[in-house]
C-alpha positions in Angstrom: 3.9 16.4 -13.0 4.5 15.6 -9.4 5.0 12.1 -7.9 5.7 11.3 -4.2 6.7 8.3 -2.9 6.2 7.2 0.8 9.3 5.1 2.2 9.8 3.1 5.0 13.0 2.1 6.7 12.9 -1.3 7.9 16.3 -3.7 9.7 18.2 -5.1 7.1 17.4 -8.5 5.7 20.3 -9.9 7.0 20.6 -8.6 10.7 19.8 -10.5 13.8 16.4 -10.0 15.2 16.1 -10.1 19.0 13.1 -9.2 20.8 13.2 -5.8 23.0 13.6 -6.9 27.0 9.8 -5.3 27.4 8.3 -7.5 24.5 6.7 -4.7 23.2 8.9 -5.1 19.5 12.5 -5.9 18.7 15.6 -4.9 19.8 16.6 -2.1 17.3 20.2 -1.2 19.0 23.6 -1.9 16.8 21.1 -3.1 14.0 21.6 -1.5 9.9 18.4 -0.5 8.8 18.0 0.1 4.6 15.0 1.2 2.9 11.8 -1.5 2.7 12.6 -3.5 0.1 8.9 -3.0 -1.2 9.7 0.6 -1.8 12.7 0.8 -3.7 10.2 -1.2 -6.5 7.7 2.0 -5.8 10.2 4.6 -6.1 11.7 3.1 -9.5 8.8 2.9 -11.2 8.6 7.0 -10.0 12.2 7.5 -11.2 11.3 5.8 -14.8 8.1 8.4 -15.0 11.0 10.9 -14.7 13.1 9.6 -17.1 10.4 9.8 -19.5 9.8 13.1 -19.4 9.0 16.1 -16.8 8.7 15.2 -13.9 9.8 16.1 -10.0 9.9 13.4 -7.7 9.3 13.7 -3.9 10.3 11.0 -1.1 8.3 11.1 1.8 9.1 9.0 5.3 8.5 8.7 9.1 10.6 7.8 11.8 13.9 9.0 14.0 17.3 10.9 13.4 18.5 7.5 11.4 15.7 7.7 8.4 18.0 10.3 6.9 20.4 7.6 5.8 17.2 6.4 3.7 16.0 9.2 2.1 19.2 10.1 1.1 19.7 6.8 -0.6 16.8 7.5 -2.4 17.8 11.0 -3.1 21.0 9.5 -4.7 18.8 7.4 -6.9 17.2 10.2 -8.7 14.6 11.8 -6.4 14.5 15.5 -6.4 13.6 16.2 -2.7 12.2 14.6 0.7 10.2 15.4 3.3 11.4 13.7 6.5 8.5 13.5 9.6 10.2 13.1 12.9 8.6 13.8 16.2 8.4 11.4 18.7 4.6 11.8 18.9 4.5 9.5 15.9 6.8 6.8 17.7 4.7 3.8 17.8 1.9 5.0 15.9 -0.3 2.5 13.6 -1.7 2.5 10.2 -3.9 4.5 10.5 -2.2 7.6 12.4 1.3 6.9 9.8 -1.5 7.3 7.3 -2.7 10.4 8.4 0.6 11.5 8.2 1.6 10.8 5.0 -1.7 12.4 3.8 -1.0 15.7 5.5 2.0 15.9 3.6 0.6 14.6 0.1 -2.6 17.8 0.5 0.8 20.2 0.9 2.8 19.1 -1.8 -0.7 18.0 -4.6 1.0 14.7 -6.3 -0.7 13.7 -9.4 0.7 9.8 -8.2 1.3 8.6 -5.0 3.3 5.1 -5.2 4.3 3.1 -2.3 5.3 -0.5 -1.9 2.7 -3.1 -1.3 4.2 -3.7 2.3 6.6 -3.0 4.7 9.2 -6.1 5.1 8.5 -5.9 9.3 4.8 -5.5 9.7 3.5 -7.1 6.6 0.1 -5.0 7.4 -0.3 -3.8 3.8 -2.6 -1.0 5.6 -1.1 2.2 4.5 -1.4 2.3 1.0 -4.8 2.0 0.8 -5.5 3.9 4.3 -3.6 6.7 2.5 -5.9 6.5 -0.5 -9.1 6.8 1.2 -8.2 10.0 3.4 -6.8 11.4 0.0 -9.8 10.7 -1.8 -7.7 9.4 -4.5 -8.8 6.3 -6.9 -5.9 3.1 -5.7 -4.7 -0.2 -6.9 -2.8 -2.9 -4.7 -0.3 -5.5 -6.3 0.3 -3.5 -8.7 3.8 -5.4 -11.4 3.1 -2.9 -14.3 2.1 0.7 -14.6 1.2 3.0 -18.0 1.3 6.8 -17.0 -0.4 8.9 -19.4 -1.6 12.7 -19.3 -5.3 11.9 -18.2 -4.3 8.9 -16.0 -2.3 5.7 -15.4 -3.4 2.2 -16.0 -2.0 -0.5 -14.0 -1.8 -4.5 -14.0 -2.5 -6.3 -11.1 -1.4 -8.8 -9.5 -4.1 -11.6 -7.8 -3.8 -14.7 -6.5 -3.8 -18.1 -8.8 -1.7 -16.8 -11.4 -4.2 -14.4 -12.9 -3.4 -10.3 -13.7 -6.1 -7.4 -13.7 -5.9 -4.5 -15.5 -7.0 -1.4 -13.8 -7.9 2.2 -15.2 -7.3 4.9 -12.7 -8.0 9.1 -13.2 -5.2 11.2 -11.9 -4.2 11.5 -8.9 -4.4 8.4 -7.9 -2.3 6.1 -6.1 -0.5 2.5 -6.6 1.3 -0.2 -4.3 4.0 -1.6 -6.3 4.4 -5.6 -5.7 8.4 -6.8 -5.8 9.6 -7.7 -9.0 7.4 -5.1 -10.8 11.0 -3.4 -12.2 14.8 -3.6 -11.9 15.6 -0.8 -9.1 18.4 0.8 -10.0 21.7 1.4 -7.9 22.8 5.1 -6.5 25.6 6.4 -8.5 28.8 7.7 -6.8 27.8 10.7 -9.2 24.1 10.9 -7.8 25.3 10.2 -4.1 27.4 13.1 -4.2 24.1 15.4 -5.3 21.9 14.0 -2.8 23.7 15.7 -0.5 23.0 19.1 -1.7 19.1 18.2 -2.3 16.8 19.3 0.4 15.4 17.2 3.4 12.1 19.0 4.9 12.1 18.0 8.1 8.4 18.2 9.7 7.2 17.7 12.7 3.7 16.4 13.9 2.6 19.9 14.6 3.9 21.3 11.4 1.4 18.9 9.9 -1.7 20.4 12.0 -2.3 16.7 13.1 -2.1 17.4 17.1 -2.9 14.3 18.9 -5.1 12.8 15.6 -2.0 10.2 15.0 -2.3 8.7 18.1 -2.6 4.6 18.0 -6.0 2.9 17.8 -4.0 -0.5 17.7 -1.0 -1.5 19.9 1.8 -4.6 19.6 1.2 -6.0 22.6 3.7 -8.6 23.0 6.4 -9.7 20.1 7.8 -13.4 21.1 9.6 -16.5 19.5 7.3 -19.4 18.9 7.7 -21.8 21.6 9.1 -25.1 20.8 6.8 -27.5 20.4 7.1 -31.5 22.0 8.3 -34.3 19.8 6.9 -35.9 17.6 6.0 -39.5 16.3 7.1 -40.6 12.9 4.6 -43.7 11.5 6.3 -46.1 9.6 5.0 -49.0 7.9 2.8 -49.4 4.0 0.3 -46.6 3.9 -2.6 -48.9 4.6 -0.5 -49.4 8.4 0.4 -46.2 9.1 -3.2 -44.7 8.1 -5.1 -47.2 10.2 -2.4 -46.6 13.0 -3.2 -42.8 12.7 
């Protein structure tokens, strides 16, 4: 069984944001980037179908020299080998063309899962995953806190909005985006950190994918700003019968 796991690197939680001078996104200089926080949910729940038997587990992601770090990381976790895309025809791509992407690698290497998180922590689109799943052909559940692999297929739970859970059967391959909270990610070992770095790193580029210009951006960031401040404002004090005639 083969499971691939797509990966994003995203700024750490905790670093300043600052908007690029050109507005076009933010200032990514003498920033520490870690792995999308979504993601390392996804590629537990990959690592336990490992655990549990045989299993080879593949981390895919996109982006420059520095995604290395990530993949690594994940490599140290458990996974058995990655597949880095770097070209800087991708560089500002959307969705869709990341999408694209990330399915030209998945037809190479034939998953029977595809897992990715449920978003990335600094676009929030929640477009990939099920972008992915559609140019795959593949059956796909969003939200997804629980999963049950079995030889035929996996059944997962759900997560929707007011509290309530679905349960969702799904023929192999198929693909799930795992919500936060769905496991307890494990930590890289000093044991598994020193293998990672004698696992292999594929590094593709957009032509090795036979994508040519198809990754180009349909949608573009126009401008990233901070909110501007807004005027001040008049507190109404009195009994509620006074303030709500006053208002």
């Amino acid at each position: 069984m083969k499971v691939m796991v797509c990966l994003k690197q995203v700024p750490h939680q905790d670093a300043r944001l600052d908007v690029a001078a050109d507005g076009s996104w933010i200032q990514e200089d003498n920033i520490k980037f870690e792995i999308n926080s979504y993601d390392t949910y996804a590629l537990e729940e990959a690592l336990r179908i490992k655990d549990a038997g045989d299993a080879e587990v593949v981390v895919v992601s996109i982006g420059p020299d520095r995604v290395t770090q990530a993949l690594r990381t994940a490599l140290g976790m458990g996974a058995d080998r990655a597949v880095h895309i770097k070209d800087d025809a991708i560089d500002g791509s959307d969705a869709l063309g990341l999408a694209k992407a990330l399915a030209a690698v998945a037809k190479d290497e034939n998953p029977d899962v595809v897992f990715c998180g449920l978003m990335a922590d600094d676009d929030n689109f929640s477009a990939v995953p099920p972008m992915l799943a559609e140019l795959l052909g593949m059956p796909s559940a969003t939200g997804v806190v629980a999963t049950n692999n079995t030889d035929a297929g996996m059944t997962v739970e759900r997560e929707l909005e007011g509290g309530a859970y679905e349960v969702v059967e799904m023929t192999k391959p198929c693909l799930a985006a795992i919500q936060t909270g769905a496991n307890q990610v494990r930590y890289a070992s000093l044991k598994g950190i020193m293998q990672a770095k004698k696992k292999p790193v594929d590094v593709k580029s957009v032509a090795d994918l036979g994508l040519g210009g198809a990754i180009g951006a349909k949608a573009r960031i126009n401008k990233v700003y901070v909110p501007p401040k807004a005027g001040s404002a008049e507190m109404l004090t009195g009994s509620t019968d006074e303030i709500v005639t006053r208002l």
